[in-house]
DSSP file (Angstrom, degrees, kcal/mol; ACC not computed):
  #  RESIDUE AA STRUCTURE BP1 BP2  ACC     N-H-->O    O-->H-N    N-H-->O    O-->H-N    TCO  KAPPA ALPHA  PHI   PSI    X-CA   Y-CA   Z-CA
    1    1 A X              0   0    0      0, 0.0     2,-0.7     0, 0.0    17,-0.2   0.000 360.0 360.0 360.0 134.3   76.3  106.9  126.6
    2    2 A X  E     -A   17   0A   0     15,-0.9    15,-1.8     2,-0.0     2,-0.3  -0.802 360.0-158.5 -93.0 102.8   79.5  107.7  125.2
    3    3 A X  E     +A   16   0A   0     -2,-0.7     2,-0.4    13,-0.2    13,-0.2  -0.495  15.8 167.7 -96.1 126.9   81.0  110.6  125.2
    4    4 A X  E     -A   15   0A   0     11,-1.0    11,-0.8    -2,-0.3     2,-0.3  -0.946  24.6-147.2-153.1 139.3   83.9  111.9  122.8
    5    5 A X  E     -Ab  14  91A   0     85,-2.9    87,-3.4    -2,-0.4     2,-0.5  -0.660  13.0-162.9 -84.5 126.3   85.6  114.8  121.9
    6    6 A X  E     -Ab  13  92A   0      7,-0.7     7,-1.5    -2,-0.3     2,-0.6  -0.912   2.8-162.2-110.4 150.7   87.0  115.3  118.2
    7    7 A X  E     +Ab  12  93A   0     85,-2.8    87,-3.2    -2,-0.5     2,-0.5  -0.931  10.2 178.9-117.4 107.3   89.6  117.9  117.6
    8    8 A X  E >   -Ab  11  94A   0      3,-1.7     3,-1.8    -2,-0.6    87,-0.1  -0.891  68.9 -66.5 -83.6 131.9   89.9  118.9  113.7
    9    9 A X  T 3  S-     0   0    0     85,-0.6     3,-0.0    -2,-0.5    86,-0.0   0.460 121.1  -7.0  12.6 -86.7   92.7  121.7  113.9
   10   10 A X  T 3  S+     0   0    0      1,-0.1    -1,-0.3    -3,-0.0     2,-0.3   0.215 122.1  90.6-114.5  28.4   91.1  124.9  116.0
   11   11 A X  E <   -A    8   0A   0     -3,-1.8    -3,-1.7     2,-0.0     2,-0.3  -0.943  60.8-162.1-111.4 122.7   87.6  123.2  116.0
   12   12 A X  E     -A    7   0A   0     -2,-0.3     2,-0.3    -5,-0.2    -5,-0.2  -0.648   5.8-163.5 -99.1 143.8   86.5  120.9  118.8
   13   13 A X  E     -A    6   0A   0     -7,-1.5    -7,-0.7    -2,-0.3    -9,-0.1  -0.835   9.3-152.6-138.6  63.9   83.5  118.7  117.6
   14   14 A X  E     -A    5   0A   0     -2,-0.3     2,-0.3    -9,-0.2    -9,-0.2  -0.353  20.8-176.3 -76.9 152.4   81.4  116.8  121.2
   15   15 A X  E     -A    4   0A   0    -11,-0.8   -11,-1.0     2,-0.0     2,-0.6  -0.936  19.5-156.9-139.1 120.7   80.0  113.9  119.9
   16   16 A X  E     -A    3   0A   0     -2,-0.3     2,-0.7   -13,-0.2   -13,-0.2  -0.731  10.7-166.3-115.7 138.0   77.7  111.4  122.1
   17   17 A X  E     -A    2   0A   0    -15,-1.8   -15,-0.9    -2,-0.6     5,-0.3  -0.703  23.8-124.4-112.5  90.3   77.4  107.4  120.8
   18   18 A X     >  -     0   0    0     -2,-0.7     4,-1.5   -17,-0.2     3,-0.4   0.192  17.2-122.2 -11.4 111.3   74.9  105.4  122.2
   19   19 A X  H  > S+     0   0    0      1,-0.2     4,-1.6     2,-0.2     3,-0.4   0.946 110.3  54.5 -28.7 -56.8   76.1  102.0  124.0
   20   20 A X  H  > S+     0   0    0      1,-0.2     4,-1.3     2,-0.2     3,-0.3   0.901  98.8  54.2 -52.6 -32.7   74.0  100.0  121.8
   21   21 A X  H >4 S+     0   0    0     -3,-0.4     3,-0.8     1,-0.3    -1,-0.2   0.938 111.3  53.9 -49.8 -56.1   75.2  101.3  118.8
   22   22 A X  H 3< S+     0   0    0     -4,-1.5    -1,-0.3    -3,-0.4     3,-0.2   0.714 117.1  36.0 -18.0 -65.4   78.5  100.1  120.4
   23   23 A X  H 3< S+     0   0    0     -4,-1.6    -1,-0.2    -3,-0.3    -2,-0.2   0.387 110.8  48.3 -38.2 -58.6   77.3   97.2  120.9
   24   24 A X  S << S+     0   0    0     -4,-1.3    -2,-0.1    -3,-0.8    -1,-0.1  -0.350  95.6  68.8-142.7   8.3   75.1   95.9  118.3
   25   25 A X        +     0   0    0     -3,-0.2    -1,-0.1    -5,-0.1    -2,-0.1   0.013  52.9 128.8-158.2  56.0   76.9   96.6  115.4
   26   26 A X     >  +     0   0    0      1,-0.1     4,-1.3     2,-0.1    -1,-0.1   0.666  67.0  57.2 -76.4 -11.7   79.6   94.4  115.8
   27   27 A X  H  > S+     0   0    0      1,-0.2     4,-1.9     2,-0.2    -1,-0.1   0.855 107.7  50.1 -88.4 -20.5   79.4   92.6  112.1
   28   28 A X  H  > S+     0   0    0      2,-0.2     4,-0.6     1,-0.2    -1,-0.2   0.499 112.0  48.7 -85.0   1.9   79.8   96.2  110.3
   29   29 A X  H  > S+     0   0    0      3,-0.2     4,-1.8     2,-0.1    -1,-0.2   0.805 111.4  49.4 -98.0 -39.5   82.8   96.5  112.7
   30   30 A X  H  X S+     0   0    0     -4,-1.3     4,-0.7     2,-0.2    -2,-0.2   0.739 114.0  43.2 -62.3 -46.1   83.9   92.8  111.5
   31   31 A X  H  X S+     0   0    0     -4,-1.9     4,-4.6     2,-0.2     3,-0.4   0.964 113.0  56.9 -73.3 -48.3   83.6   93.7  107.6
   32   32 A X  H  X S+     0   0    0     -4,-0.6     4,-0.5     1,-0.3    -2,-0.2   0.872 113.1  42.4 -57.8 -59.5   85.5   97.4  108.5
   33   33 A X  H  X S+     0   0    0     -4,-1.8     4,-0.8     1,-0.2    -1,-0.3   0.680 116.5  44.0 -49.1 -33.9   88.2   95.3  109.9
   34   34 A X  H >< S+     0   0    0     -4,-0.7     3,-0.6    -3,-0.4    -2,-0.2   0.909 108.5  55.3 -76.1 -54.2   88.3   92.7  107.0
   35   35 A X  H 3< S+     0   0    0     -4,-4.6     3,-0.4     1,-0.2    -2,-0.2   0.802 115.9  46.2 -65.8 -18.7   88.0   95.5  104.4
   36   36 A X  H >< S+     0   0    0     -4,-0.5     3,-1.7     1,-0.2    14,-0.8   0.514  96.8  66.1 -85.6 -19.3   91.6   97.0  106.5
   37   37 A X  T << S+     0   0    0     -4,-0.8    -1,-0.2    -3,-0.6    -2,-0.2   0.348  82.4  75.4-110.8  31.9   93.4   94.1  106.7
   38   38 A X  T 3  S-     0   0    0      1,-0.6    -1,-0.3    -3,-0.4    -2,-0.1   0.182 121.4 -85.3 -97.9  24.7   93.9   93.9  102.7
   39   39 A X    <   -     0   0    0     -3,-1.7    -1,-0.6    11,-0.1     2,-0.3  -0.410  53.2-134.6 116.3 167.3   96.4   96.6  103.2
   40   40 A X        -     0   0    0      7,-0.1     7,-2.7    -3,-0.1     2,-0.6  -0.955  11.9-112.5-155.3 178.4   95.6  100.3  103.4
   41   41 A X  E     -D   46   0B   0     -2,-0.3     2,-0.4     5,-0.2     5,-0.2  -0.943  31.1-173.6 -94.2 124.8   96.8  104.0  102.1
   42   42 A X  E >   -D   45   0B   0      3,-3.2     3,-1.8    -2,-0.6    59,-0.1  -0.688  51.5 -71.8-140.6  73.9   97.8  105.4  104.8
   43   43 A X  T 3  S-     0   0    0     -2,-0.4    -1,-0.5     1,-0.2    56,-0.1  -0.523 114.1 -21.0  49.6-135.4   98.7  109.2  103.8
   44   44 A X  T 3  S+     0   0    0     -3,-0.1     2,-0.3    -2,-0.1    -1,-0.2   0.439 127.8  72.8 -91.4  28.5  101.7  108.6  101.8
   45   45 A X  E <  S-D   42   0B   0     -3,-1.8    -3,-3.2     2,-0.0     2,-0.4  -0.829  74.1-129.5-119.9 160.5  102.9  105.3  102.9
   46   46 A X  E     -D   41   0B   0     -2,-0.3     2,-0.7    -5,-0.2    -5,-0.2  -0.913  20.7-157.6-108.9 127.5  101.0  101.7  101.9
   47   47 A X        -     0   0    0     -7,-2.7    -7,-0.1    -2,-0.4     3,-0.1  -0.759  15.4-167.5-104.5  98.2  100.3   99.4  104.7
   48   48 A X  S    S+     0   0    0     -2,-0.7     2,-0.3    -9,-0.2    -1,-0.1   0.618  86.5  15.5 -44.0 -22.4   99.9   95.7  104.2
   49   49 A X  S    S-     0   0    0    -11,-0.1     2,-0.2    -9,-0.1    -1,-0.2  -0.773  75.1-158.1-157.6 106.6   98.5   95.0  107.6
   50   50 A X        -     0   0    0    -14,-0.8   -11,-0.1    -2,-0.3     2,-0.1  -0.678  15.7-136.4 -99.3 148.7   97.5   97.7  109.3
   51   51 A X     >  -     0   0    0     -2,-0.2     4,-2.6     1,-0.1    -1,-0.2  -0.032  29.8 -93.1 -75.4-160.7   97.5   97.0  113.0
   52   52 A X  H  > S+     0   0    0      2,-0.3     4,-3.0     1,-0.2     3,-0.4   0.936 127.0  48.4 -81.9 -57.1   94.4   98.2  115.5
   53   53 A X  H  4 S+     0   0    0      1,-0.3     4,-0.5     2,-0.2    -1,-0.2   0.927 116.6  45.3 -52.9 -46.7   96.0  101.4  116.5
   54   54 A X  H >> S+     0   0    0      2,-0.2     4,-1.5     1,-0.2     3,-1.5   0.908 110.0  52.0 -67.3 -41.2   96.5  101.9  112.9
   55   55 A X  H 3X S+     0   0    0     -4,-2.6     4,-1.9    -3,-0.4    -2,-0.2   0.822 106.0  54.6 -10.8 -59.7   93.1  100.8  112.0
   56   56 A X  H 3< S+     0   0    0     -4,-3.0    -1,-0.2     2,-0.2    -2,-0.2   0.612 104.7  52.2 -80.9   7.1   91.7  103.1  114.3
   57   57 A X  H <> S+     0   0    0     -3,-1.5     4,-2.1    -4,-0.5     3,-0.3   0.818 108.8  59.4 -86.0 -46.7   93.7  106.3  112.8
   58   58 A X  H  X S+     0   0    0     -4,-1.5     4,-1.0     1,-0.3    -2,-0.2   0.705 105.7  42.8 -24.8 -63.7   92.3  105.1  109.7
   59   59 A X  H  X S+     0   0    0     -4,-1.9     4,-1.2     2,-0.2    -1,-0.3   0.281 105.0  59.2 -36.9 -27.7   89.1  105.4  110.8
   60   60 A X  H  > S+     0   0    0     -3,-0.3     4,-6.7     2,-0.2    -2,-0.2   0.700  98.3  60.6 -36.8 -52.7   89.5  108.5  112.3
   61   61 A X  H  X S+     0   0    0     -4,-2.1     4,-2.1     2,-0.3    -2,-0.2   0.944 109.5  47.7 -62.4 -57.4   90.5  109.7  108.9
   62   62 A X  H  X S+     0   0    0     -4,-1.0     4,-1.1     1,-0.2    -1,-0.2   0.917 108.0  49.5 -26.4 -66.1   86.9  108.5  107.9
   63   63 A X  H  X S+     0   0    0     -4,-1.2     4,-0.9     2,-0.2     5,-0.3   0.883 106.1  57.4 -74.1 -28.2   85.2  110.1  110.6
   64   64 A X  H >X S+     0   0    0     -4,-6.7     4,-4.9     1,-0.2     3,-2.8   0.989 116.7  41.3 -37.5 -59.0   87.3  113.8  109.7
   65   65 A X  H 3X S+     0   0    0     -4,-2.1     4,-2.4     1,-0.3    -1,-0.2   0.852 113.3  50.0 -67.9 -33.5   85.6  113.4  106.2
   66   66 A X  H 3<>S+     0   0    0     -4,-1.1     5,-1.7    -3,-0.2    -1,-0.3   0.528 111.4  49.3 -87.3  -1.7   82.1  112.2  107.5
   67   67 A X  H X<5S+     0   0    0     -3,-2.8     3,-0.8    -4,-0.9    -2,-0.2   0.708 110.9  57.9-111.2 -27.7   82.2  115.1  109.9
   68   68 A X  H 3<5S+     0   0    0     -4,-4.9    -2,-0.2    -5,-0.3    -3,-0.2   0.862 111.4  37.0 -19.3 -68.2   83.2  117.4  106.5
   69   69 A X  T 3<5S-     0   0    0     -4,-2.4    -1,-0.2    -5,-0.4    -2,-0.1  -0.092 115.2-116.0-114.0  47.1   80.5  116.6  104.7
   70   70 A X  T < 5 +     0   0    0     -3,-0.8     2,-1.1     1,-0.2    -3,-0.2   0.781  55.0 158.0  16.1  62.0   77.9  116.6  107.8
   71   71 A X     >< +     0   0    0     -5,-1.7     4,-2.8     1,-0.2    -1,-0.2  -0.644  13.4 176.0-102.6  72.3   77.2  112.7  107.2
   72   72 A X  H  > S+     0   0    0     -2,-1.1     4,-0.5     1,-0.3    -1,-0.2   0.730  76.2  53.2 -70.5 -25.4   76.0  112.6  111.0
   73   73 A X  H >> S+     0   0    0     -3,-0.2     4,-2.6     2,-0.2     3,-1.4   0.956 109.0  45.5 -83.2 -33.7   75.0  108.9  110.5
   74   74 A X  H 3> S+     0   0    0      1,-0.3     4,-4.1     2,-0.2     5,-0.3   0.988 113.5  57.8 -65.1 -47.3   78.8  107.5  109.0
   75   75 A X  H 3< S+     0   0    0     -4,-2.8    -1,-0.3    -9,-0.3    -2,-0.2   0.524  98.8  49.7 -83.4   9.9   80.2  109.5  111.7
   76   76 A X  H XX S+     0   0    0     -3,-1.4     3,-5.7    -4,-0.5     4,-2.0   0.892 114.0  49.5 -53.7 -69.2   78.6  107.8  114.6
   77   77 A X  H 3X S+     0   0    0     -4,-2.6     4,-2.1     1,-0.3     5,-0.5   0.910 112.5  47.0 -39.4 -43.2   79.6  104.5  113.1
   78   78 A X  H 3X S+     0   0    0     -4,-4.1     4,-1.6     1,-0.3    -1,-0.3   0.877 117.3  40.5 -69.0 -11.2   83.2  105.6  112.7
   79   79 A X  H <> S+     0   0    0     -3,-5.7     4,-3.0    -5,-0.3    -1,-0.3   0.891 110.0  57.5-103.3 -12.5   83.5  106.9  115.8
   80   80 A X  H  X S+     0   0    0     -4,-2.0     4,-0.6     2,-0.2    -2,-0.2   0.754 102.5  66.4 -39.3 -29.3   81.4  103.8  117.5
   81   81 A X  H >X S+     0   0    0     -4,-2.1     4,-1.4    -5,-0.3     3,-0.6   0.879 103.3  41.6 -84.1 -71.2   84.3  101.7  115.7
   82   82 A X  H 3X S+     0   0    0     -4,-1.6     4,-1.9    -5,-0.5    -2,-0.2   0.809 114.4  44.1-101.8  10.2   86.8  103.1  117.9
   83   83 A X  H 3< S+     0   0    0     -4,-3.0    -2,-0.2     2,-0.1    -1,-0.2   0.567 104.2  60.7 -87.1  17.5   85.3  103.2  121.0
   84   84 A X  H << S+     0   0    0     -3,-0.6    -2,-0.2    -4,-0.6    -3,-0.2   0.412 126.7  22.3-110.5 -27.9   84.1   99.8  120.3
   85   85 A X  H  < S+     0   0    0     -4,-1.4     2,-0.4     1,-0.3    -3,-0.2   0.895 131.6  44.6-105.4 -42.3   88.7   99.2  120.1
   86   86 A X  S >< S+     0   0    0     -4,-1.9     3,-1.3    -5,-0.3    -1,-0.3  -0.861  74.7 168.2-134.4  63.6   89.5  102.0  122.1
   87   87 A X  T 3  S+     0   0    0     -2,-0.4    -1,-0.1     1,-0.4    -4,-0.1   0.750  83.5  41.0 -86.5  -7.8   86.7  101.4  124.9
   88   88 A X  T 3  S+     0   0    0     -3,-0.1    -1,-0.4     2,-0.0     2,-0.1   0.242  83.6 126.2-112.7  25.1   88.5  104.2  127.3
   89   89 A X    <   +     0   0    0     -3,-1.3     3,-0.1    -7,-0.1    16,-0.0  -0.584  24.4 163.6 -52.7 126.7   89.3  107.0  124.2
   90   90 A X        +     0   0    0      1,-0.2   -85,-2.9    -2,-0.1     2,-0.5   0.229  67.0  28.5-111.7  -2.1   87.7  110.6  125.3
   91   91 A X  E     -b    5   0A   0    -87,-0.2    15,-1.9     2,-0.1     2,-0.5  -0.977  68.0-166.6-149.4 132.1   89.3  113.1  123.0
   92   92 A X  E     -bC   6 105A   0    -87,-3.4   -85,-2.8    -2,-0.5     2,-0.6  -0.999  13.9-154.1-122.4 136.9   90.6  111.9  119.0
   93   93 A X  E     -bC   7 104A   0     11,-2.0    11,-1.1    -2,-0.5     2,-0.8  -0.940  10.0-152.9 -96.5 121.1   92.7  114.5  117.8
   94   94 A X  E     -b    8   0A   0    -87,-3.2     2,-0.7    -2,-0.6   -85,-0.6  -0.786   9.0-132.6-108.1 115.0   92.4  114.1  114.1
   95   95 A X    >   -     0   0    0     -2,-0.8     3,-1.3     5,-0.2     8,-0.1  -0.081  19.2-171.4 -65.9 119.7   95.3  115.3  112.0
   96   96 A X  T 3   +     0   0    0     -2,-0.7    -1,-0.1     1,-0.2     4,-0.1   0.497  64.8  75.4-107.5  37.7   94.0  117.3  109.4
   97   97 A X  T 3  S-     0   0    0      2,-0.1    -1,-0.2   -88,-0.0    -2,-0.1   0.521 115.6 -88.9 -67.9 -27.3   97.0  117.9  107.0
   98   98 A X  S <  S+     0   0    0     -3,-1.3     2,-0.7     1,-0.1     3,-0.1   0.421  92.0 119.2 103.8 -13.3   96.9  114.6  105.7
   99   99 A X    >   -     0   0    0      1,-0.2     3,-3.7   -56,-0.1     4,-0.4  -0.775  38.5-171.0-113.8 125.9   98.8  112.8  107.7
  100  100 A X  G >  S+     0   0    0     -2,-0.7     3,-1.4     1,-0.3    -5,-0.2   0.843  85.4  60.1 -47.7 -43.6   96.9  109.8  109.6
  101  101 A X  G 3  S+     0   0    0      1,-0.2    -1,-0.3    -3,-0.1   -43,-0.1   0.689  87.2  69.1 -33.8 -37.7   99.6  109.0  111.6
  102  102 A X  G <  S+     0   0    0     -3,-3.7    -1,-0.2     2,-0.1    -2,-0.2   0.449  81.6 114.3 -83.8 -11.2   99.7  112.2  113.2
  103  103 A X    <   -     0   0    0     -3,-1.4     2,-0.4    -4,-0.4    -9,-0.2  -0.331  49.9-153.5 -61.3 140.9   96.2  111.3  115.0
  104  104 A X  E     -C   93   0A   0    -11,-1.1   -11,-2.0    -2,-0.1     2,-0.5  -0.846  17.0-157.4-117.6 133.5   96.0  111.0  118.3
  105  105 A X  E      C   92   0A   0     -2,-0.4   -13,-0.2   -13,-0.2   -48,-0.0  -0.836 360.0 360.0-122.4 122.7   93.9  109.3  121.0
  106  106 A X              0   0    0    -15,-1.9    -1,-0.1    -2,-0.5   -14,-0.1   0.395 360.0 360.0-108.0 360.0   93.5  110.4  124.8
C-alpha cells in the first residue's frame, strides 16, 4: 500500500493506492503519457513536450480537480500515475492558484 499525502492550500487530503493498481494499469498510464506528449497547457504557458516532472505536475493538476469534484476513482488513478513515475513521492503539494508549476513533490 501506498501512502500519500496531498496538500490543496490549508487542506491536507491522506490518500492510500493499492500496489496493484500501481502496477496493473500500466497501458492507461502509456495512453496518459501519449495523450501529454502532443504538447500541453500548462497554466499560462504551452508546452510542446512536457517532460516527466512536468507530466507529473500535470497530473497533479488532474488529481486537484478529481479531488474537487469528489471523483474518488479518477483520483486514485492520477495519483497511481505518479507514484507509478515518482515511486518514492509522500506528500504532492498541489498549487491551487493555477499555477502547475508551482506543485511540488517530497
Amino acid at each position: 500500500m501506498y501512502e500519500l499525502t496531498v496538500i490543496l492550500g490549508e487542506n491536507e487530503y491522506p490518500l492510500k493506492i493499492k500496489k496493484k493498481i500501481v502496477t496493473e494499469a500500466q497501458s492507461f498510464f502509456n495512453q496518459m503519457d501519449s495523450d501529454m506528449d502532443k504538447g500541453w497547457q500548462m497554466s499560462q504557458v504551452w508546452i510542446e513536450k512536457p517532460n516527466q516532472f512536468q507530466k507529473c505536475q500535470i497530473v497533479a493538476d488532474r488529481l486537484f480537480t478529481s479531488i474537487h469534484l469528489n471523483k474518488k476513482e479518477t483520483a486514485v488513478m492520477m495519483a497511481a500515475y505518479i507514484i507509478n513515475q515518482m515511486p518514492n513521492v509522500k506528500v504532492i503539494d498541489i498549487d491551487t492558484a493555477g499555477n502547475m508549476d508551482e506543485t511540488s513533490f517530497t
